[in-house]
C-alpha positions as CSV (number, residue, x, y, z in Angstrom):
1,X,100.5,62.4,106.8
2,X,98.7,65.6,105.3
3,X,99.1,68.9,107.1
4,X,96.1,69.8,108.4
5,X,95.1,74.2,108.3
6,X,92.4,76.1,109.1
7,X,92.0,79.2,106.9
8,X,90.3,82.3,108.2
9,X,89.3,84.6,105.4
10,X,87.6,86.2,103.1
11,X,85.3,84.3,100.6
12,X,84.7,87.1,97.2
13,X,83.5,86.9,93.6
14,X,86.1,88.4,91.6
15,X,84.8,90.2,88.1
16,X,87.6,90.4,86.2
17,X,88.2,92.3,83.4
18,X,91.1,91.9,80.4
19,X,92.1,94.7,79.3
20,X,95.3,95.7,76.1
21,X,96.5,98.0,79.2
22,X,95.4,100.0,82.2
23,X,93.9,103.0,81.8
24,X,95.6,106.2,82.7
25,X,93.2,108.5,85.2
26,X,90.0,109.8,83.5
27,X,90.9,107.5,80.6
28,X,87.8,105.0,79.1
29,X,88.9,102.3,77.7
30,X,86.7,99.8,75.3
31,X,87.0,96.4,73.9
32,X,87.4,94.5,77.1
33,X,86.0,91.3,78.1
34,X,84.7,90.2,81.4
35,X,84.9,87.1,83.6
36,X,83.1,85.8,86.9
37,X,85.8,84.0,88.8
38,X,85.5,82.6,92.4
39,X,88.0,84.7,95.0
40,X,89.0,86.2,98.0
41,X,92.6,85.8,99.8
42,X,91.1,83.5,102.0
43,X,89.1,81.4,99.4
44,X,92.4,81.4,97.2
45,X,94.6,80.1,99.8
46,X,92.5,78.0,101.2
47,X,92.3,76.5,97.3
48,X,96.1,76.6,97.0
49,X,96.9,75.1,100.4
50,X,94.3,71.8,99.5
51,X,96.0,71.7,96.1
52,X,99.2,71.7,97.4
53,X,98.0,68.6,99.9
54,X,96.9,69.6,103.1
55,X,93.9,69.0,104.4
56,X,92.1,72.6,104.9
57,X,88.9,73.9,106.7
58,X,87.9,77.7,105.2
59,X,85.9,79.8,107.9
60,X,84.4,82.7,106.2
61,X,81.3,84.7,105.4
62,X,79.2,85.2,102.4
63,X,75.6,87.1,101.7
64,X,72.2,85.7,100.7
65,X,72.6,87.0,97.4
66,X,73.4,84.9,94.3
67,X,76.8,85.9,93.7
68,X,77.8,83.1,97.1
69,X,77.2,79.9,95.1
70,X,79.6,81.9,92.9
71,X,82.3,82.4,95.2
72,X,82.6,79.5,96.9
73,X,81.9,77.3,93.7
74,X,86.6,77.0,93.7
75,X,86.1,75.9,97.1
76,X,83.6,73.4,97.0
77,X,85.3,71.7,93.4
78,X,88.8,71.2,95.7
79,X,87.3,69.6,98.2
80,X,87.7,72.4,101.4
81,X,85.8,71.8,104.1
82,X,83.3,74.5,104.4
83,X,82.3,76.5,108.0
84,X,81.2,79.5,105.9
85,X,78.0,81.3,107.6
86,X,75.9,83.0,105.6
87,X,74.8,86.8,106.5
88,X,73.0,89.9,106.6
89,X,75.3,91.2,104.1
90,X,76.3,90.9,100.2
91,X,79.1,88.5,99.2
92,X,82.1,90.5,99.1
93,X,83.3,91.0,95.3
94,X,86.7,92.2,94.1
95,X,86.8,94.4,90.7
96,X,90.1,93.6,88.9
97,X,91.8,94.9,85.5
98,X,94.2,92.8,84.1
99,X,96.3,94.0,81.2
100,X,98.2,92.2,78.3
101,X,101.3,92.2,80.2
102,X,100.2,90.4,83.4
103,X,100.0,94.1,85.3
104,X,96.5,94.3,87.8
105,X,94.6,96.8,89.6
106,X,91.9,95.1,92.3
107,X,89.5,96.9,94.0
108,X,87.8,95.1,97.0
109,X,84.2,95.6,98.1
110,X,84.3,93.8,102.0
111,X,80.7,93.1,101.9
112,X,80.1,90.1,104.1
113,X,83.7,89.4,104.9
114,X,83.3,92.4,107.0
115,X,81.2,90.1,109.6
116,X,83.6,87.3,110.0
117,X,84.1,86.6,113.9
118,X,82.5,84.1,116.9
119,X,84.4,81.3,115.1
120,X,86.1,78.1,116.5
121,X,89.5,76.4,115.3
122,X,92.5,74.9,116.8
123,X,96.1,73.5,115.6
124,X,97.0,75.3,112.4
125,X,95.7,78.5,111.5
126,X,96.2,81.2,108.4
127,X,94.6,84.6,108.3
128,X,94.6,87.5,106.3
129,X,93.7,91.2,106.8
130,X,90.3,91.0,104.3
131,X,88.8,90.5,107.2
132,X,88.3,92.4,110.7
133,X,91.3,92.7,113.6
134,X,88.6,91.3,116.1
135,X,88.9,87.6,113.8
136,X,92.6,87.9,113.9
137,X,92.3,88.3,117.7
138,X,90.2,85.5,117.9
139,X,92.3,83.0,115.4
140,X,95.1,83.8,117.8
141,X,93.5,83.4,120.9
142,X,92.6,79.8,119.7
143,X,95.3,78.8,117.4
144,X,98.9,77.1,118.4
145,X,100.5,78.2,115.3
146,X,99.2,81.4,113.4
147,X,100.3,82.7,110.2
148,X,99.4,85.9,109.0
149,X,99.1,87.5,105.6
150,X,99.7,90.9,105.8
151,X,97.4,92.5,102.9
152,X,96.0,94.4,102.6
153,X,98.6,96.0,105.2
154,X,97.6,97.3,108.0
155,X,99.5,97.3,112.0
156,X,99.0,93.8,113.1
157,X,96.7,93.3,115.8
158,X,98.5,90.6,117.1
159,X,101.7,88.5,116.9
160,X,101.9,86.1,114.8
161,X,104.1,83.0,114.8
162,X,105.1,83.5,110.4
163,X,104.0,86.9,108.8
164,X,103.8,87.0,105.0
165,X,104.3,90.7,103.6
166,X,105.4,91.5,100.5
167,X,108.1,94.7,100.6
168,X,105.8,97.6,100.8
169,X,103.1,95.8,103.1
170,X,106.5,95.0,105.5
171,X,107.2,99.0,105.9
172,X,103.8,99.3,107.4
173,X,103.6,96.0,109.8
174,X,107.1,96.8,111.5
175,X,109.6,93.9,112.3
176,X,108.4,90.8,112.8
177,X,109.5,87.0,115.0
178,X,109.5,85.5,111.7
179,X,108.7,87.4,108.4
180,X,108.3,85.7,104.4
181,X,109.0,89.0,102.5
182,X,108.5,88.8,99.1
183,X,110.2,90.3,96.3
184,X,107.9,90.1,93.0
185,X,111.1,89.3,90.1
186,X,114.0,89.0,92.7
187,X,111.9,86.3,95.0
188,X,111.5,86.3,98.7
189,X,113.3,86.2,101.7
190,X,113.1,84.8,105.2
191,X,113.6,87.2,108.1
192,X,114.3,86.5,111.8
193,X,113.6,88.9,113.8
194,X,114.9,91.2,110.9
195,X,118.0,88.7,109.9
196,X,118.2,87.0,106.8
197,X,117.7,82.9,107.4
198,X,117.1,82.0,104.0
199,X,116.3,83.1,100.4
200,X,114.9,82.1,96.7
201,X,114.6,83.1,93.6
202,X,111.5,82.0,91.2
203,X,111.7,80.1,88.1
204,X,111.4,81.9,85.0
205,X,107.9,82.4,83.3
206,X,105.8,84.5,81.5
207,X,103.7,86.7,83.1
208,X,100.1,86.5,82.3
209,X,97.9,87.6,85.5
210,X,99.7,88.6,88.9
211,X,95.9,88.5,90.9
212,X,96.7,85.3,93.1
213,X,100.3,85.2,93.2
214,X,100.7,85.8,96.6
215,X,98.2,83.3,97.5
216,X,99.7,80.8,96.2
217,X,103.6,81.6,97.6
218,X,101.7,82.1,100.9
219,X,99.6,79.0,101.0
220,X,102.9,76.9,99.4
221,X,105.1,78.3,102.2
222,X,102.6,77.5,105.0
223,X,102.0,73.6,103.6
224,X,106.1,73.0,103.4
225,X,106.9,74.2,106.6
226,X,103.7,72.3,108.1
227,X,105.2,69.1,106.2
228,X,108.4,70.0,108.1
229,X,110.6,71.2,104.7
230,X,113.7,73.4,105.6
231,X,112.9,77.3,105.7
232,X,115.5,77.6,102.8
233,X,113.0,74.5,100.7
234,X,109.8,75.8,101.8
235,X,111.0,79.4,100.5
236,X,112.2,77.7,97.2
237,X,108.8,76.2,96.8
238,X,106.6,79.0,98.0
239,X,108.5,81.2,94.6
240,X,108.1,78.4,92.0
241,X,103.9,78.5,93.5
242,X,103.8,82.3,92.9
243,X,105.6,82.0,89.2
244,X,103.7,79.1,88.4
245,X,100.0,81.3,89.5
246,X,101.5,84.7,88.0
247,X,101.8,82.4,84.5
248,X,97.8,81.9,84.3
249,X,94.8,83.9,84.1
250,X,92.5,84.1,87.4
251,X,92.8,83.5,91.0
252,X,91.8,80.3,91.7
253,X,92.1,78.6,88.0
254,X,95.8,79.5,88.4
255,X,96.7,77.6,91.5
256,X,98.9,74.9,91.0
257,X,99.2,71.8,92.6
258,X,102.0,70.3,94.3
259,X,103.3,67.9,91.0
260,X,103.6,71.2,89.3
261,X,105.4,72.7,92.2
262,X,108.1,69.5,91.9
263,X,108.0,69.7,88.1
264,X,109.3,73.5,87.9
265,X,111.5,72.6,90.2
266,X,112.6,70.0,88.3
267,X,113.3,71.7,85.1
């Protein structure tokens, strides 16, 4: 039976822009080329999680303005089922560089996703921080299991039942019942209540865009443990998702699927 998973999030266009490298401060840099790509930490997992075969609900927010067909043109192609209201707002929009060797820098304009809230779910639910505390109150006041992303990192308004924090976003967020930490090259680890359960390393590829890594090791993760995989597989699965993303340009366009998942595995 698929998992089924609500995703609570943010819906963006990204406009992303390939650059030789970053540029230093002050620096103008020419020659790049620029790309319209749907979006969002909650759009992306949302994309991964259906991908990866759960069955998966988005709840977000977008604007009036042309940019929302846009955004939520990734989720519509993988079949999500769309509560997605639209507002008094502009759809959020993400500004990303991406150089030659996979490095990014992403900027994040809130826009509607700033108004996400007076929502309803049950069973299954993931959230991330691109959206306000008062929807993470209310996704855990509704869910019985609640995942959290924890990026961009902030305190977390509430306890969640899995946290998913990469090193950095774990200093600020504190200790948590159950915490995915990731570890970009050296993989990810599981933490209970700040002890080691279980830990992965990703397959080796080459790095071409880093932008929806995390959304796919977070949205693998959530869809193995919901299909009740061991913490130790889930882990191992939720690292080859994240290679297997940071080895293609885009957000959503590099999400893989769960074949690919079992065929890096595999190899």
């Amino acid at each position: 039976m698929r998992p089924e998973l609500t995703v609570v999030g943010s819906v963006n266009l990204d406009l992303v822009t390939k650059v030789a490298r970053l540029p230093r401060p002050g620096e103008t840099l020419s020659g790049a080329t620029l790309e319209r790509i749907p979006g969002g930490k909650g759009a992306n997992q949302a994309v991964a999680a259906t991908r990866l075969g759960a069955d998966v609900r988005m709840v977000g927010c977008v604007g009036s303005d042309p940019d929302a067909a846009d955004a939520l043109a990734g989720l519509r192609e993988a079949g999500v089922m769309l509560d997605v209201k639209e507002v008094d707002a502009p759809t959020g929009v993400a500004l990303i560089l991406v150089a030659d060797d996979g490095e990014n820098v992403i900027v994040v304009v809130p826009g509607a996703n700033a108004l996400v809230g007076s929502f309803s779910v049950e069973g299954n639910v993931l959230c991330q921080l691109e959206i306000p505390d008062d929807a993470v109150h209310e996704a855990r006041a509704q869910s019985t299991w609640l995942c959290i992303n924890a990026a961009p990192a902030r305190p977390l308004a509430v306890e969640a039942d899995l946290v998913v924090a990469n090193r950095y976003e774990a200093e600020v967020i504190g200790e948590q019942r159950l915490l995915a930490m990731t570890l970009g090259e050296e993989g990810a680890a599981l933490l209970e209540h700040g002890v080691e359960i279980a830990r992965a390393k990703p397959p080796r590829v080459k790095a071409v865009d880093g932008t929806a890594a995390g959304d796919a090791f977070t949205a693998c993760l959530v869809v193995s443990l919901l299909e009740g995989r061991e913490p130790e597989e889930a882990l191992r699965r939720a690292c080859a998702a994240g290679a297997i993303a940071a080895s293609r340009f885009g957000a959503q366009p590099s999400l893989p699927a769960a074949a690919e998942v079992d065929e890096i595995l595999r190899a």
